[in-house]
PALOTI-774249 format. One record per atom (N, C-alpha, C): residue in three letters; x, y, z. Coordinates in steps of 0.2 Angstrom, whole numbers, padded with zeros to 4 digits, always signed. Example, Ala and Ser with C-alpha at 12.3 -4.5 7.8 and 13.67 -1.06 7.14 Angstrom:
residues 2
ALA+0066-0028+0039ALA+0062-0022+0039ALA+0066-0016+0039SER+0064-0011+0035SER+0068-0005+0036SER+0064+0000+0039
END
This chain:
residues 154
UNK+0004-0006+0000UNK+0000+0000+0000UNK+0004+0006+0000UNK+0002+0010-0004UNK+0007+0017-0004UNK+0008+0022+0003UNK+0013+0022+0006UNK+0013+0025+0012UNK+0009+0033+0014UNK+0010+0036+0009UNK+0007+0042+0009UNK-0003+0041+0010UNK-0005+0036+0005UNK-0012+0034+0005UNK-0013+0032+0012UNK-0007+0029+0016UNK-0009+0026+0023UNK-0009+0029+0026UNK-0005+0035+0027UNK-0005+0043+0031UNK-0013+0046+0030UNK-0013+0047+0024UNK-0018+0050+0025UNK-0025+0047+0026UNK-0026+0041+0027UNK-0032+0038+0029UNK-0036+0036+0026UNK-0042+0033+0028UNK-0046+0030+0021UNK-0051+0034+0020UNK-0054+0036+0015UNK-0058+0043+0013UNK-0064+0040+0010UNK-0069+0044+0014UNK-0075+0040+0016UNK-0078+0038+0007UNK-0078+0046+0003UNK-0078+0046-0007UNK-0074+0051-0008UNK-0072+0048-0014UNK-0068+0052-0018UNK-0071+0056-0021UNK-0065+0063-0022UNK-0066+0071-0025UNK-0071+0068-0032UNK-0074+0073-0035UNK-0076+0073-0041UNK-0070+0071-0045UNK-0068+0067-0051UNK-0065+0066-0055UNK-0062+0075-0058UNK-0064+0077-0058UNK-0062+0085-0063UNK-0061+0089-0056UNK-0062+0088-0051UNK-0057+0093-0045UNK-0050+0094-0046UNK-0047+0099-0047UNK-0040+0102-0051UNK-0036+0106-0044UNK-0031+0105-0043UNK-0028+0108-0037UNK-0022+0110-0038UNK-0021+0117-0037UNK-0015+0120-0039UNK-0011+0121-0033UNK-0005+0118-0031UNK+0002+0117-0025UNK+0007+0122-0030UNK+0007+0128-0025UNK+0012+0131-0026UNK+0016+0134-0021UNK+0023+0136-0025UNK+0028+0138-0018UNK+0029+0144-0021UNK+0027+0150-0020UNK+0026+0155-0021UNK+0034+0158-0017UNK+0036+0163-0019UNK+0044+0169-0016UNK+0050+0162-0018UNK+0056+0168-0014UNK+0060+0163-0014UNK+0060+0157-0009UNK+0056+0154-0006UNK+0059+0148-0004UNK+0058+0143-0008UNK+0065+0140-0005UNK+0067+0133-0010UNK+0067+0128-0008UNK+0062+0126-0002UNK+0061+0121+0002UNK+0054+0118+0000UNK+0054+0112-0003UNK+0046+0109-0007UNK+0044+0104-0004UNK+0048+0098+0000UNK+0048+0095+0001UNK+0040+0092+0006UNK+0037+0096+0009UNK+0030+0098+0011UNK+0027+0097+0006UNK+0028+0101+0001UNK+0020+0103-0005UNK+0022+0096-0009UNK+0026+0094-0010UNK+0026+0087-0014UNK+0023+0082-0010UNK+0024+0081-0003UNK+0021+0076+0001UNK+0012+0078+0000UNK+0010+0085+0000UNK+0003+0086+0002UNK+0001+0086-0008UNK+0005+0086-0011UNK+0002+0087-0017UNK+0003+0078-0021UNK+0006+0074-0019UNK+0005+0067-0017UNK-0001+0063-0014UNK-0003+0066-0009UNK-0007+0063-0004UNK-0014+0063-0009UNK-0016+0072-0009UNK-0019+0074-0014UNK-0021+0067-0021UNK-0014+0067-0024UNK-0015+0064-0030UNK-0018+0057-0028UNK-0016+0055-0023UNK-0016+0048-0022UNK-0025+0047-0018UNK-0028+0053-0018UNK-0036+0052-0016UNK-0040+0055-0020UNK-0036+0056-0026UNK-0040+0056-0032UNK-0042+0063-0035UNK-0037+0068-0035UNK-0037+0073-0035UNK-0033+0075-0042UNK-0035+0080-0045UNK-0030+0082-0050UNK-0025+0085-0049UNK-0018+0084-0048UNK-0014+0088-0044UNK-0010+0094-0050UNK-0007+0101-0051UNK-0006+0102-0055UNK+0003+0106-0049UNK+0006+0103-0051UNK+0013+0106-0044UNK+0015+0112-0051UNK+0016+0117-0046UNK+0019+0123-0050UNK+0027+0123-0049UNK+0031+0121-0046UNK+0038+0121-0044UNK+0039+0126-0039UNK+0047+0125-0038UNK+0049+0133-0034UNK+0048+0141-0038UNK+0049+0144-0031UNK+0050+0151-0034UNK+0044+0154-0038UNK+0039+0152-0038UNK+0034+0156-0041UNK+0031+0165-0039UNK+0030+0167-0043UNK+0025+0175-0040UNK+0018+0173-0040UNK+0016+0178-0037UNK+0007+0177-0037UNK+0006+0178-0044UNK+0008+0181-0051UNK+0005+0182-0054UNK+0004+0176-0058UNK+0013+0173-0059UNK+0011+0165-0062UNK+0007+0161-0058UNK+0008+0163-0050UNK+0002+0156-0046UNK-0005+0157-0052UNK-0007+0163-0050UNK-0013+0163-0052UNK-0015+0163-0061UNK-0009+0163-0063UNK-0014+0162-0071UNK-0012+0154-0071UNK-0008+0152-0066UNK-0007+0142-0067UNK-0015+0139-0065UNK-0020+0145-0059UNK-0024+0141-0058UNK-0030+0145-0063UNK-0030+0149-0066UNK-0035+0151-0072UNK-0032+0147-0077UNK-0029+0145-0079UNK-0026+0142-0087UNK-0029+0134-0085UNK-0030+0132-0078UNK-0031+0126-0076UNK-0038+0124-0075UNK-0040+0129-0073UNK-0047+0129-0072UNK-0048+0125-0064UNK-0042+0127-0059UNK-0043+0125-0053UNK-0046+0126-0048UNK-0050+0121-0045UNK-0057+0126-0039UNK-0050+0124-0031UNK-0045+0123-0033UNK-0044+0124-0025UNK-0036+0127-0025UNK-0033+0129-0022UNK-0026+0131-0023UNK-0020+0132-0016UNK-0018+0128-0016UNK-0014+0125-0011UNK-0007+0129-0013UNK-0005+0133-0005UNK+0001+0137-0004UNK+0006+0136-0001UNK+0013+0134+0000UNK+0018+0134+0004UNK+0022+0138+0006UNK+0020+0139+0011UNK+0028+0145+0015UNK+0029+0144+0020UNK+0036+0145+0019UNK+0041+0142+0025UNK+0045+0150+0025UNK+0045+0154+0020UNK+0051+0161+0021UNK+0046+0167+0026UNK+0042+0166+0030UNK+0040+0172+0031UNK+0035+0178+0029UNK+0034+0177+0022UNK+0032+0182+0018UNK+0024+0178+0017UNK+0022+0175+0022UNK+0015+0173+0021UNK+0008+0179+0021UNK+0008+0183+0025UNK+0002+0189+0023UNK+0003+0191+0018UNK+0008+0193+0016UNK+0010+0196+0010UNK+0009+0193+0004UNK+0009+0186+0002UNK+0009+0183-0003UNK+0001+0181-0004UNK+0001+0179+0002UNK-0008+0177+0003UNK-0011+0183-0002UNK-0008+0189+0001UNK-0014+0197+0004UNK-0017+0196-0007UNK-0009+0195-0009UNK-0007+0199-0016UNK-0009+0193-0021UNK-0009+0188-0019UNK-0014+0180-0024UNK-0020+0180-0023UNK-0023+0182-0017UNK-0030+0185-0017UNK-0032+0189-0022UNK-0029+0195-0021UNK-0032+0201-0024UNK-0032+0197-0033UNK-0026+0194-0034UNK-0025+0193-0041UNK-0032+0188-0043UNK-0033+0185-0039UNK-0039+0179-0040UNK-0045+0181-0040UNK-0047+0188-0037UNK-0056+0191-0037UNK-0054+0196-0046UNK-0048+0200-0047UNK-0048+0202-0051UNK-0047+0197-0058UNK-0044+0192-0057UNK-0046+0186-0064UNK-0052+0184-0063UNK-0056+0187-0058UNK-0065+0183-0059UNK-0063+0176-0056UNK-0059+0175-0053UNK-0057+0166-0049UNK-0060+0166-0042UNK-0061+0171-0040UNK-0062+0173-0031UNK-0065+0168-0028UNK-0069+0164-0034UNK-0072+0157-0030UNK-0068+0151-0029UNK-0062+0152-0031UNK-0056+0148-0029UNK-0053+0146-0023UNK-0055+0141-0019UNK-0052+0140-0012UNK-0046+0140-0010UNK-0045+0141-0004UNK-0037+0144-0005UNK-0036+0140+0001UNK-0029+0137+0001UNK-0025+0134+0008UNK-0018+0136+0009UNK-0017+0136+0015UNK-0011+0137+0016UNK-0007+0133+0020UNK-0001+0128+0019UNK+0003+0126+0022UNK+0010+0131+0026UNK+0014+0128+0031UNK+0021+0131+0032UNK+0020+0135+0039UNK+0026+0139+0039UNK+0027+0141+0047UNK+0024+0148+0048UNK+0018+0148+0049UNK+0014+0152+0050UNK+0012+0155+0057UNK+0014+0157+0060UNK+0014+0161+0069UNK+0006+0159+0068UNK+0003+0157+0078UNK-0004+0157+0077UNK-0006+0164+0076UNK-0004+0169+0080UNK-0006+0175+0077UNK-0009+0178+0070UNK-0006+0173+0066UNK-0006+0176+0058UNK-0012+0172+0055UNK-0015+0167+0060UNK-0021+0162+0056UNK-0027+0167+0056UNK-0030+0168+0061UNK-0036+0174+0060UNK-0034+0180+0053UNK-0030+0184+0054UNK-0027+0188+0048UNK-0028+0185+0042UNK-0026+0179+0038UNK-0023+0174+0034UNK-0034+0172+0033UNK-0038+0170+0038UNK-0044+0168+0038UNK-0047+0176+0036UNK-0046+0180+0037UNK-0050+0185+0035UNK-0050+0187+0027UNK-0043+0188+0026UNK-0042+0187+0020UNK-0043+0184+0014UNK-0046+0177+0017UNK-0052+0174+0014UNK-0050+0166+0011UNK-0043+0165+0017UNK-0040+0158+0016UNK-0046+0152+0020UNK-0045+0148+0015UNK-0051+0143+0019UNK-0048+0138+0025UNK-0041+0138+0024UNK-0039+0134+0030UNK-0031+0133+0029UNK-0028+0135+0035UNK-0021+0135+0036UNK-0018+0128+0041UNK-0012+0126+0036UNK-0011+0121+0042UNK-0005+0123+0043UNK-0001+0120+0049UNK+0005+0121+0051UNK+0009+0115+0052UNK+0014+0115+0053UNK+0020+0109+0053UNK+0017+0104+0058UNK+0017+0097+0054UNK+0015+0091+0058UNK+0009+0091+0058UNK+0003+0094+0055UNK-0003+0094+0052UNK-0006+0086+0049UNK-0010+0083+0053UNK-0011+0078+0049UNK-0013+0076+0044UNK-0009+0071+0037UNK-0013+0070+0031UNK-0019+0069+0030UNK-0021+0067+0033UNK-0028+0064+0031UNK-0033+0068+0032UNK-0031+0075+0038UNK-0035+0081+0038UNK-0035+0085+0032UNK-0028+0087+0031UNK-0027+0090+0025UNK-0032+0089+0018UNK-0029+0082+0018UNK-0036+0079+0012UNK-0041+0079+0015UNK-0045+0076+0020UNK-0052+0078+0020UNK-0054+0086+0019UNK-0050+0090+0023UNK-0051+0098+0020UNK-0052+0099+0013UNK-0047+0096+0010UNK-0048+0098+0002UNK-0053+0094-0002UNK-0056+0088+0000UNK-0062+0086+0000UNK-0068+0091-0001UNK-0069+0095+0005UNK-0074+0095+0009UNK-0074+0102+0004UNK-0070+0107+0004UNK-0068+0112-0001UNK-0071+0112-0007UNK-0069+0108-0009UNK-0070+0105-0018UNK-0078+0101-0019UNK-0081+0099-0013UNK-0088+0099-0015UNK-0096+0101-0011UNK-0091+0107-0009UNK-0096+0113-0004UNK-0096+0118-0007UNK-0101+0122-0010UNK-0101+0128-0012UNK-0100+0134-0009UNK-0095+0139-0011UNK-0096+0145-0007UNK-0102+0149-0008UNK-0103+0151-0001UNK-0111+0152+0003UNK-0110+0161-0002UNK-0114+0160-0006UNK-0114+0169-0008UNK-0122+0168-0010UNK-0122+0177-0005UNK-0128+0182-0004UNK-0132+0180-0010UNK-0138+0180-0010UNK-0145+0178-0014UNK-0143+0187-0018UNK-0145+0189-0026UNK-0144+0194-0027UNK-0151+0197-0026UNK-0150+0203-0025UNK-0154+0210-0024UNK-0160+0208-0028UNK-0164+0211-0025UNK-0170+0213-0032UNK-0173+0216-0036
END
């Protein structure tokens, strides 16, 4: 049995066939080692993974996840520059009309920064030693709930 599938648990169903999920490591960190474990697990529950590599900016994260037709978008930082990067891959995603792309955040995130980081409009942060199986059931649950948006005016 694949160790990673056995990390993360056995999944009650699987994502819709066409769930796309874009893992990227946005700024200079050069440490991936994470996003490949979490973008594996992913793949191994049935998920379409699409890994961006090192060093990305917000603007290639987000046309990888517009060019992809991604509903959920997975982030890794380890450098510190997590508000910041969140703040500026936000803004990029309401302004490509994506805003209804769920957002995740992995990495060394102070608890301080998770409220900040949730307002922002991230659906869920995990931090170091986070368990697989949570992670995937998150991306589950993300990928076949719809975001609650206001009835329109009349």
């Amino acid at each position: 049995m694949n160790t990673l599938l056995a990390q993360a648990g056995p999944t009650r169903t699987a994502p819709p066939p066409h769930a796309r999920v874009v893992i990227a490591k946005p700024g200079l960190d050069g440490h991936d080692r994470g996003a490949k474990v979490i973008a594996r697990a992913l793949r191994d529950a049935g998920f379409e993974v699409i890994y961006t590599g090192l060093h990305q900016t917000p603007q290639q994260i987000v046309a990888t996840v517009v060019a992809e037709d991604a509903s959920l978008l997975g982030l890794s930082v380890l450098s510190g520059a997590h508000l910041t990067i969140v703040e500026k891959v936000i803004e990029l995603l309401a302004k490509e009309e994506a805003g209804d792309v769920r957002v995740l955040i992995g990495g060394i995130i102070p608890d301080a920064d998770i409220p900040v980081l949730e307002a922002m409009g991230v659906d869920a942060v995990f931090t170091p030693g986070s368990d697989i199986g949570r992670i995937v059931e998150t991306a589950h649950r993300l990928t076949t709930t719809p975001i609650d948006t206001p009835e329109p005016a009349c």
